[in-house]
mmJSON file of the N, C-alpha and C atoms, coordinates in Angstrom:
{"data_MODEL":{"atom_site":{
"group_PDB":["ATOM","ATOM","ATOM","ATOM","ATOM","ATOM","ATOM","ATOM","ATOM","ATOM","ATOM","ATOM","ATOM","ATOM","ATOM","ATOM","ATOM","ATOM","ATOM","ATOM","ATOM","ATOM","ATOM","ATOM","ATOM","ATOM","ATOM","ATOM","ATOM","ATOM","ATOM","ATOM","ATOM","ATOM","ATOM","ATOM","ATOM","ATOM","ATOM","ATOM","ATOM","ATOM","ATOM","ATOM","ATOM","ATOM","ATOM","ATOM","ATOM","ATOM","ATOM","ATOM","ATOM","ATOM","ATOM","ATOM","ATOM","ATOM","ATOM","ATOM","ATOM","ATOM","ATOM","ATOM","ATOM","ATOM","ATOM","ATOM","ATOM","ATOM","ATOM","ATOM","ATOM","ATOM","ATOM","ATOM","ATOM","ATOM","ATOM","ATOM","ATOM","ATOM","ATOM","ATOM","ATOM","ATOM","ATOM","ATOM","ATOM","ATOM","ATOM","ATOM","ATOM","ATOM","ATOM","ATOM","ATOM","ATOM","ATOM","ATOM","ATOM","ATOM","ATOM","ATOM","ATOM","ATOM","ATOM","ATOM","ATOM","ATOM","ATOM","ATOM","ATOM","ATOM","ATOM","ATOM","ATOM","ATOM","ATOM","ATOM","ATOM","ATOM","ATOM","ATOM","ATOM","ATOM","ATOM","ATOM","ATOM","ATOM","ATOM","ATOM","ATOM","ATOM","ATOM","ATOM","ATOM","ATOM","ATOM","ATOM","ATOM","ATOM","ATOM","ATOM","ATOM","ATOM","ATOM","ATOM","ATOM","ATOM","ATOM","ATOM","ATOM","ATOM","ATOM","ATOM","ATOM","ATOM","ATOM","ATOM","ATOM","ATOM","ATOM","ATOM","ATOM","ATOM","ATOM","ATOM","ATOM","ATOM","ATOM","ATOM","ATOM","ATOM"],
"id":[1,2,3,4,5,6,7,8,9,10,11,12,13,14,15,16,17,18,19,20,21,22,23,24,25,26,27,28,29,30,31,32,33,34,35,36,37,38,39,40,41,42,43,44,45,46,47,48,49,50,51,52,53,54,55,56,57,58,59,60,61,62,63,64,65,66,67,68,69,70,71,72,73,74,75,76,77,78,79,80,81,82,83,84,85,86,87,88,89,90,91,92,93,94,95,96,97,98,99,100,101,102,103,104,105,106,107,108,109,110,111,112,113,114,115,116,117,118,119,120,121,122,123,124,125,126,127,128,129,130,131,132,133,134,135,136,137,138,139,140,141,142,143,144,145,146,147,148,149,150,151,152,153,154,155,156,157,158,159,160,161,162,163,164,165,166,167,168,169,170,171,172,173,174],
"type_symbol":["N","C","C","N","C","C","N","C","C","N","C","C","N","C","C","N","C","C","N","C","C","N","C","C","N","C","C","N","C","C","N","C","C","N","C","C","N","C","C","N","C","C","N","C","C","N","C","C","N","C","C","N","C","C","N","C","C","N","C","C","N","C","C","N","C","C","N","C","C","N","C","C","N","C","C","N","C","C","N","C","C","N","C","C","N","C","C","N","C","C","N","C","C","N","C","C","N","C","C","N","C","C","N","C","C","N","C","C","N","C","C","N","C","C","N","C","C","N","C","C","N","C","C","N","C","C","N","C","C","N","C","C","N","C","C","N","C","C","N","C","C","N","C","C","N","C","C","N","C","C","N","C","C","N","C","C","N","C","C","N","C","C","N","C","C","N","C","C","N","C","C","N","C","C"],
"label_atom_id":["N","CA","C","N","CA","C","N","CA","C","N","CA","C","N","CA","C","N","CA","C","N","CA","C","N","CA","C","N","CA","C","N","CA","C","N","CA","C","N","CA","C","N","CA","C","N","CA","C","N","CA","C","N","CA","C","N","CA","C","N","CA","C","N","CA","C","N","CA","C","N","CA","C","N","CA","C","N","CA","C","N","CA","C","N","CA","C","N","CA","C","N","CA","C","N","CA","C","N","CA","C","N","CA","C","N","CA","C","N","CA","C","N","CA","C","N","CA","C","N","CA","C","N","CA","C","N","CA","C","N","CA","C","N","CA","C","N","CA","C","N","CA","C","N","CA","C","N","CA","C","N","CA","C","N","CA","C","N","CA","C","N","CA","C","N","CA","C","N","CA","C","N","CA","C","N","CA","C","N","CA","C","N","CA","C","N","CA","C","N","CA","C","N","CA","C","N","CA","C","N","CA","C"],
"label_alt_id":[null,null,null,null,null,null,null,null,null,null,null,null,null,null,null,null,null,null,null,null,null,null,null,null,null,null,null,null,null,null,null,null,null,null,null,null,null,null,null,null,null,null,null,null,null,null,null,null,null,null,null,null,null,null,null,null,null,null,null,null,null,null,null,null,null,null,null,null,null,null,null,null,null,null,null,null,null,null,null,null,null,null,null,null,null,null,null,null,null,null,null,null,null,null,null,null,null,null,null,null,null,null,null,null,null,null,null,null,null,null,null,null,null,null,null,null,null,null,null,null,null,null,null,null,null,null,null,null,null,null,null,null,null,null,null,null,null,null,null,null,null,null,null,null,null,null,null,null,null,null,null,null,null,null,null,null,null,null,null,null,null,null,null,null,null,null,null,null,null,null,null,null,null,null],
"label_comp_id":["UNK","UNK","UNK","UNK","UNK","UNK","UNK","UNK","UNK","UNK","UNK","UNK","UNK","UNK","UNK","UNK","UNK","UNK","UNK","UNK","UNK","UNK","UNK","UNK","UNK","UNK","UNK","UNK","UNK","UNK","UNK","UNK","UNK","UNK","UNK","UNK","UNK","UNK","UNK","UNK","UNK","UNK","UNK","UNK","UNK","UNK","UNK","UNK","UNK","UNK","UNK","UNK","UNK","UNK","UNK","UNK","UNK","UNK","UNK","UNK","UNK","UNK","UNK","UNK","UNK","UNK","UNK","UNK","UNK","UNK","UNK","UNK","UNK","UNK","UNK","UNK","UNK","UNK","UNK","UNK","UNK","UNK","UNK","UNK","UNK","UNK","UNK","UNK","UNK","UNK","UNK","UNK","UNK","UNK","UNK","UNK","UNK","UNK","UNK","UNK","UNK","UNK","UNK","UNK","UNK","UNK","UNK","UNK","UNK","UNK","UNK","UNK","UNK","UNK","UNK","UNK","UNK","UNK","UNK","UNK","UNK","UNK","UNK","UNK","UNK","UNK","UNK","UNK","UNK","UNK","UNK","UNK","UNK","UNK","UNK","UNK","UNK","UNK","UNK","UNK","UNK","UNK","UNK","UNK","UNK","UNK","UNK","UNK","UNK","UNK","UNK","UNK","UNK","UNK","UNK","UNK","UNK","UNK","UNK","UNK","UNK","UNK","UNK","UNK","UNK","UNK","UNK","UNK","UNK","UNK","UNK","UNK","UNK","UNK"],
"label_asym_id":["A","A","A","A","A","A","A","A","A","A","A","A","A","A","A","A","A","A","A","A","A","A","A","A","A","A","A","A","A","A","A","A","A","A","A","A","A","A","A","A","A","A","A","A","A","A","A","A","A","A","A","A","A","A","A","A","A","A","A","A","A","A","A","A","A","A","A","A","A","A","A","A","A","A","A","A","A","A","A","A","A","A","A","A","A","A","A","A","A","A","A","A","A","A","A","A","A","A","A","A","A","A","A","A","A","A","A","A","A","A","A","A","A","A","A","A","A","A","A","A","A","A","A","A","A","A","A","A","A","A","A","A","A","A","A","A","A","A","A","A","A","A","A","A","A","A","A","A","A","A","A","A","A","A","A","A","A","A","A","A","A","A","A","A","A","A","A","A","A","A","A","A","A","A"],
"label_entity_id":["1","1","1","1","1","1","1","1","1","1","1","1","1","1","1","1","1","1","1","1","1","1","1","1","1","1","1","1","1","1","1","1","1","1","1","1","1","1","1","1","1","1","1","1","1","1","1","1","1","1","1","1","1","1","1","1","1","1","1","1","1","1","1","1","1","1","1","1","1","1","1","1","1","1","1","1","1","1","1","1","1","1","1","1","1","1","1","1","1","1","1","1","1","1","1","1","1","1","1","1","1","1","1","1","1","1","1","1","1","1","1","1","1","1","1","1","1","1","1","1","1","1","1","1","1","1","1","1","1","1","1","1","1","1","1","1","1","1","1","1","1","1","1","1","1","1","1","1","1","1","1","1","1","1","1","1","1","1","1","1","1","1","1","1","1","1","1","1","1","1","1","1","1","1"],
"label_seq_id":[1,1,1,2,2,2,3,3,3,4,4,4,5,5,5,6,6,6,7,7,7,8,8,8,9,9,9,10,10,10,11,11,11,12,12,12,13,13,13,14,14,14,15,15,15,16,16,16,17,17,17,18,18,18,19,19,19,20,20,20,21,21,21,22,22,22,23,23,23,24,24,24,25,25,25,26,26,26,27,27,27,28,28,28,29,29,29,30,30,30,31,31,31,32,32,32,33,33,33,34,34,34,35,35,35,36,36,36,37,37,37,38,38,38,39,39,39,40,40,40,41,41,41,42,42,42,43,43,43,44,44,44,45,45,45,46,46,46,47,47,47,48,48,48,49,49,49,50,50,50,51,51,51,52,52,52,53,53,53,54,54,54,55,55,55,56,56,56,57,57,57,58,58,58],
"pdbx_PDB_ins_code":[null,null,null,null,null,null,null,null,null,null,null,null,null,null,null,null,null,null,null,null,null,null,null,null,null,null,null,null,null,null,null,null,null,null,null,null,null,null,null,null,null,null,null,null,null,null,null,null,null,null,null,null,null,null,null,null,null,null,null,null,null,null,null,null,null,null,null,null,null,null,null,null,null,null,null,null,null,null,null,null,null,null,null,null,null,null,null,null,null,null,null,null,null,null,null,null,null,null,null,null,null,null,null,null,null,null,null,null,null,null,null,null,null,null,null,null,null,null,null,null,null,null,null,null,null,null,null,null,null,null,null,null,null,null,null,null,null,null,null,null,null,null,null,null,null,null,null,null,null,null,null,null,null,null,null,null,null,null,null,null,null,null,null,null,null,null,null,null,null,null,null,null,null,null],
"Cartn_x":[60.285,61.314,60.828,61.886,61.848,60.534,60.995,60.649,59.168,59.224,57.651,56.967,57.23,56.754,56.905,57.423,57.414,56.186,56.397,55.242,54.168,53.954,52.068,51.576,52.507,52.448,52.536,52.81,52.727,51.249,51.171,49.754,48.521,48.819,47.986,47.794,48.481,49.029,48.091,48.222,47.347,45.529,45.54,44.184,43.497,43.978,43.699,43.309,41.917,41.18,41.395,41.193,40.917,42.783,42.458,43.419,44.394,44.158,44.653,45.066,44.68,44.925,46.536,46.059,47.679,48.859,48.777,49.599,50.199,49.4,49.931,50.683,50.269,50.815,52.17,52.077,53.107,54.22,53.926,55.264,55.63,54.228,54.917,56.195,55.924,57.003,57.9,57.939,59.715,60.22,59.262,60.262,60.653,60.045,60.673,61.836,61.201,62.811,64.209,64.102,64.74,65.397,64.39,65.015,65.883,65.736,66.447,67.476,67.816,68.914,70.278,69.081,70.214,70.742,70.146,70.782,71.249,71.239,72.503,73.447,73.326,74.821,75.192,74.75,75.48,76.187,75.301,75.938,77.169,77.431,78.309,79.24,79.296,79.636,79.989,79.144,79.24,80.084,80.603,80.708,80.103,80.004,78.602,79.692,80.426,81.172,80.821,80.882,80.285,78.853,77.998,76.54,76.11,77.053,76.275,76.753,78.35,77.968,76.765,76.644,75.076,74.253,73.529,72.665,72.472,73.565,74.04,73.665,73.35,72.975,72.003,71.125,69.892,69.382],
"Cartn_y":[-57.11,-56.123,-54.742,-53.514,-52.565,-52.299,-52.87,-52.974,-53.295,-54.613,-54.692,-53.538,-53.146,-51.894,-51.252,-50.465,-49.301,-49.583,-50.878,-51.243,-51.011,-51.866,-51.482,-50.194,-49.615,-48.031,-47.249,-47.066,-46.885,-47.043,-48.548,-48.911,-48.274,-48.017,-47.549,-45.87,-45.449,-44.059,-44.03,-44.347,-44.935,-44.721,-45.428,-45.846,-44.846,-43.882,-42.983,-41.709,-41.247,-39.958,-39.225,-39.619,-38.32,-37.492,-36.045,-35.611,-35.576,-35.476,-36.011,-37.784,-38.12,-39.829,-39.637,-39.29,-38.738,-38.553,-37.335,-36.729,-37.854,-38.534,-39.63,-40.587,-40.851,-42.297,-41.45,-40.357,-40.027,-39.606,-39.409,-39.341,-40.461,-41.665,-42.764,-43.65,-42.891,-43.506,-42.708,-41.406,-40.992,-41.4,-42.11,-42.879,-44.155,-44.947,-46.283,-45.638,-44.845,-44.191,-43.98,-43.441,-43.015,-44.308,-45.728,-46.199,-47.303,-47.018,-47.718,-47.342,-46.21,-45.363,-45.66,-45.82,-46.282,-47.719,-48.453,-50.133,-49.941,-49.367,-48.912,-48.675,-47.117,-47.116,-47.48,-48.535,-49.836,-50.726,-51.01,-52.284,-51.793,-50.904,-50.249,-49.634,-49.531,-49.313,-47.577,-46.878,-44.977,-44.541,-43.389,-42.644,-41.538,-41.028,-39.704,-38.682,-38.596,-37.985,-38.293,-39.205,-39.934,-39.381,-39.9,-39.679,-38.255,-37.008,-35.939,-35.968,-36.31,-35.697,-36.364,-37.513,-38.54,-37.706,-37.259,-36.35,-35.207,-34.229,-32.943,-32.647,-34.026,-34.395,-34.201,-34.437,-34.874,-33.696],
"Cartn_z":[-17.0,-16.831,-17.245,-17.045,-17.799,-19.081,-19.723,-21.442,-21.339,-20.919,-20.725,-20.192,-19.144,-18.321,-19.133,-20.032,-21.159,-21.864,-22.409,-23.525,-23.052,-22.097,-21.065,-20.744,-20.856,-20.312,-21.363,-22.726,-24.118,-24.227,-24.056,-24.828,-23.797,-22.741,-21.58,-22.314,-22.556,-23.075,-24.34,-25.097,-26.274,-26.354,-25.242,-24.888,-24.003,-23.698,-22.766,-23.151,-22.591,-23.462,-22.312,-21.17,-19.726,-20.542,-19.924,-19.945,-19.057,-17.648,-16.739,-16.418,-16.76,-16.875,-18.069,-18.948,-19.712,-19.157,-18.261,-17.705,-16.849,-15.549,-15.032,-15.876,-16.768,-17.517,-17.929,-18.621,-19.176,-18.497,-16.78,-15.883,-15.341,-15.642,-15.799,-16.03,-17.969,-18.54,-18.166,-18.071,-17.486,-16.272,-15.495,-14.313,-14.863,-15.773,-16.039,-16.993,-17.648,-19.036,-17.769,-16.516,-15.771,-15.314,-14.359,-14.48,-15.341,-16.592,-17.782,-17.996,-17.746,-17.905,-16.774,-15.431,-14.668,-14.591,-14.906,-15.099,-16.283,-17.14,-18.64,-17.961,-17.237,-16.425,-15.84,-14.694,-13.963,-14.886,-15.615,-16.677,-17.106,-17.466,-18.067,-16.709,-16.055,-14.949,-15.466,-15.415,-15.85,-14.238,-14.4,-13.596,-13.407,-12.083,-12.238,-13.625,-13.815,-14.706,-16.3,-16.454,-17.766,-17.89,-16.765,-16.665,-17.19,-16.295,-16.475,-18.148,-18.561,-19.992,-21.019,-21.129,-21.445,-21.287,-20.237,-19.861,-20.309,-20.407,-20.74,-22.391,-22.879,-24.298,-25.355,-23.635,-23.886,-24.747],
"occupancy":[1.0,1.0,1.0,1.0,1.0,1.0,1.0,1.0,1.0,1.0,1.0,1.0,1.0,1.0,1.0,1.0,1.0,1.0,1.0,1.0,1.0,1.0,1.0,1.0,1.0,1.0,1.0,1.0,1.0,1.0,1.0,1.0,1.0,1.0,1.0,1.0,1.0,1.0,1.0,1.0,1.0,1.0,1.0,1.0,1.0,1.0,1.0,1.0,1.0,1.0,1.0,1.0,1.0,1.0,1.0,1.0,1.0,1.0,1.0,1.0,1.0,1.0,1.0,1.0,1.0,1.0,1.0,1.0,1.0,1.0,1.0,1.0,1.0,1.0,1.0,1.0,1.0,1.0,1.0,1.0,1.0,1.0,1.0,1.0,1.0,1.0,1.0,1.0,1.0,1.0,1.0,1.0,1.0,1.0,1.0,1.0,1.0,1.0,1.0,1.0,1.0,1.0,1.0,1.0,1.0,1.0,1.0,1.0,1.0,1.0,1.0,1.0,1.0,1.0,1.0,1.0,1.0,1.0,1.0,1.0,1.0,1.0,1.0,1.0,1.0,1.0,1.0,1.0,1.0,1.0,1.0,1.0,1.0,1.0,1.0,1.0,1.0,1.0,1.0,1.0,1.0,1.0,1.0,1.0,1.0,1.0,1.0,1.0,1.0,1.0,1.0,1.0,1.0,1.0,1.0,1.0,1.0,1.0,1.0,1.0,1.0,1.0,1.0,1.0,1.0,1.0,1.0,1.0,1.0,1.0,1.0,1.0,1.0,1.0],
"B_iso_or_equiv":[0.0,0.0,0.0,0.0,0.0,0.0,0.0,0.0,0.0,0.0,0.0,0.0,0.0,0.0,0.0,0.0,0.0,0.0,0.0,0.0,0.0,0.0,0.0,0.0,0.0,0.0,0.0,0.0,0.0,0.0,0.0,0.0,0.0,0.0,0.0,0.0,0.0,0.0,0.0,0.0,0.0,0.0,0.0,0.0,0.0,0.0,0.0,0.0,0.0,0.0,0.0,0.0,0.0,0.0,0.0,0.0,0.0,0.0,0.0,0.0,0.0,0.0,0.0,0.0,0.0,0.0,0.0,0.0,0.0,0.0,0.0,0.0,0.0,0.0,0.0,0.0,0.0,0.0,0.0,0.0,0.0,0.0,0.0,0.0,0.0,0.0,0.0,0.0,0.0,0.0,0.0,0.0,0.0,0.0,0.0,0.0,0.0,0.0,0.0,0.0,0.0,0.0,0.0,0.0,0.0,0.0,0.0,0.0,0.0,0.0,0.0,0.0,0.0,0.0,0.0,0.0,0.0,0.0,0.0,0.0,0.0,0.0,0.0,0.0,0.0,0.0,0.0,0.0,0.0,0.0,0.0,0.0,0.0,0.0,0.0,0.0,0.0,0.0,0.0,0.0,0.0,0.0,0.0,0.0,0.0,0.0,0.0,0.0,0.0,0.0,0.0,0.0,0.0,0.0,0.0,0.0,0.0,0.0,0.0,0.0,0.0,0.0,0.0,0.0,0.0,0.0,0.0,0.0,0.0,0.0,0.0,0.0,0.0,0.0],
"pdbx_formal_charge":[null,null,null,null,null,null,null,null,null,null,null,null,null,null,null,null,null,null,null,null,null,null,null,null,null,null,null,null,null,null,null,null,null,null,null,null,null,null,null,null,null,null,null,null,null,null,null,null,null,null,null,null,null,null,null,null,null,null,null,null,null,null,null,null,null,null,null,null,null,null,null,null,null,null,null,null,null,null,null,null,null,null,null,null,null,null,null,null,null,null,null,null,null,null,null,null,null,null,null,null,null,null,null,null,null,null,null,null,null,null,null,null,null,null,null,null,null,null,null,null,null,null,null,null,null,null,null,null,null,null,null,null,null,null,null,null,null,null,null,null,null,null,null,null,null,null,null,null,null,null,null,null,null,null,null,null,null,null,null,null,null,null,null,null,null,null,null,null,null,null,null,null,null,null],
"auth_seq_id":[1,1,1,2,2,2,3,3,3,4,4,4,5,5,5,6,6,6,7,7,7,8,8,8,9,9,9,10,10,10,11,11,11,12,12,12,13,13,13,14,14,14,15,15,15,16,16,16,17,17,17,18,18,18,19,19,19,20,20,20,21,21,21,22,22,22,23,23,23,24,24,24,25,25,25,26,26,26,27,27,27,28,28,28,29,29,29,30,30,30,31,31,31,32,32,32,33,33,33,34,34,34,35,35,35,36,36,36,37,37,37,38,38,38,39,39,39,40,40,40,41,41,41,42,42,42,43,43,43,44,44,44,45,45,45,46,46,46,47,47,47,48,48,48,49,49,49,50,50,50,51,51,51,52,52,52,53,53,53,54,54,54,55,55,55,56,56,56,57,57,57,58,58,58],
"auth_comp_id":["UNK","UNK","UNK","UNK","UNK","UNK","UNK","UNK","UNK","UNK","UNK","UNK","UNK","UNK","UNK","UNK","UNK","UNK","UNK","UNK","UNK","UNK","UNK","UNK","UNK","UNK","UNK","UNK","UNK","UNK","UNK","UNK","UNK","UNK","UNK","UNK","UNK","UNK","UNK","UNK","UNK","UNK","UNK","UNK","UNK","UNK","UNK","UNK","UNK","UNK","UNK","UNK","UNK","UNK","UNK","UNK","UNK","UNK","UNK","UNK","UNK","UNK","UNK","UNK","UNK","UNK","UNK","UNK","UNK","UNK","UNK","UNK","UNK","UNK","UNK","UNK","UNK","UNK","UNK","UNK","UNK","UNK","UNK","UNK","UNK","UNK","UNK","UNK","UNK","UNK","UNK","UNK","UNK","UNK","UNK","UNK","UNK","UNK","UNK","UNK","UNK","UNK","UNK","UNK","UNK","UNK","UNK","UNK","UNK","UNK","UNK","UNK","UNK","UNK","UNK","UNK","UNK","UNK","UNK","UNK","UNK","UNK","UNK","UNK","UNK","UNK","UNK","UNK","UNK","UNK","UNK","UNK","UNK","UNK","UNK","UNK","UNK","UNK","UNK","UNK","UNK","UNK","UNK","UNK","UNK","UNK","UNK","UNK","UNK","UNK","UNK","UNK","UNK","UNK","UNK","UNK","UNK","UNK","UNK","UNK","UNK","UNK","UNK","UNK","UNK","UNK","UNK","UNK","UNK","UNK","UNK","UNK","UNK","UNK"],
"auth_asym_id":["A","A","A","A","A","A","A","A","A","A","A","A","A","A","A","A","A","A","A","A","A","A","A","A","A","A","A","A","A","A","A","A","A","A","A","A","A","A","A","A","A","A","A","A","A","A","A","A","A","A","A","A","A","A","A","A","A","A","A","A","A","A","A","A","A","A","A","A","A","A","A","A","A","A","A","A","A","A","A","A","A","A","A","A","A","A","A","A","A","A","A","A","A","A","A","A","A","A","A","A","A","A","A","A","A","A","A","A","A","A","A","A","A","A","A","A","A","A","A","A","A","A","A","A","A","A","A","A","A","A","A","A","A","A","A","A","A","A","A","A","A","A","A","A","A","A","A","A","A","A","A","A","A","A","A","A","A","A","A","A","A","A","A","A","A","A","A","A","A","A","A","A","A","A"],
"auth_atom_id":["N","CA","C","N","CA","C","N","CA","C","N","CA","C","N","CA","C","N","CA","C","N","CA","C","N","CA","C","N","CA","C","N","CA","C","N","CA","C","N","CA","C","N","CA","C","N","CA","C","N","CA","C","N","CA","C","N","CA","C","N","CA","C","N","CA","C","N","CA","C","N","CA","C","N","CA","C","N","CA","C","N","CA","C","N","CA","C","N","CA","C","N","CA","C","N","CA","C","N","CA","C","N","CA","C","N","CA","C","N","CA","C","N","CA","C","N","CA","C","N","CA","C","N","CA","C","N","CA","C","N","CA","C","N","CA","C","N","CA","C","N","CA","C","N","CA","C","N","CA","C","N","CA","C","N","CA","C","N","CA","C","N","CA","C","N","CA","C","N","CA","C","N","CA","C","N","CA","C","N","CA","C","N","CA","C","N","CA","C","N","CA","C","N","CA","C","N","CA","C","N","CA","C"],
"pdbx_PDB_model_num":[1,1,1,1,1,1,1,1,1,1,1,1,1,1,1,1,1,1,1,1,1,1,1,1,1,1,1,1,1,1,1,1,1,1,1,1,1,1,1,1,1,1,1,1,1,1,1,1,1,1,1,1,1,1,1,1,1,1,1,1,1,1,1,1,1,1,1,1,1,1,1,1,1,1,1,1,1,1,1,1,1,1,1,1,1,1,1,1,1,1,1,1,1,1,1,1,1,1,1,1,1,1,1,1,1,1,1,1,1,1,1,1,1,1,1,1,1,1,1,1,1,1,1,1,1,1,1,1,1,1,1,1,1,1,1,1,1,1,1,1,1,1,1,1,1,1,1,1,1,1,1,1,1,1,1,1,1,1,1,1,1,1,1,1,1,1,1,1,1,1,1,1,1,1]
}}}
């Protein structure tokens, strides 16, 4: 799932000297953070209303 995919991609992150190799991994994780966020708000059943204030948070 998710999580796993975070972790591998953490530890990938970790392990990584290129500077560019960084950058990839690290927009990596903001697409899995992204989609974690959205199966939170399914589960929860959010409304884009709810969402932006969550967001608006950040």
């Amino acid at each position: 799932g998710f999580v796993e995919q975070m972790l591998d991609t953490y530890e990938t992150l970790v392990t990584t000297i290129n500077d560019a190799d960084r950058i990839l991994v690290q927009k990596q994780i903001e697409i899995i953070d992204r989609q974690i966020d959205r199966q939170v708000y399914s589960l929860y059943s959010l409304t884009a209303e709810d969402i932006k204030i969550i967001e608006g948070e950040r």
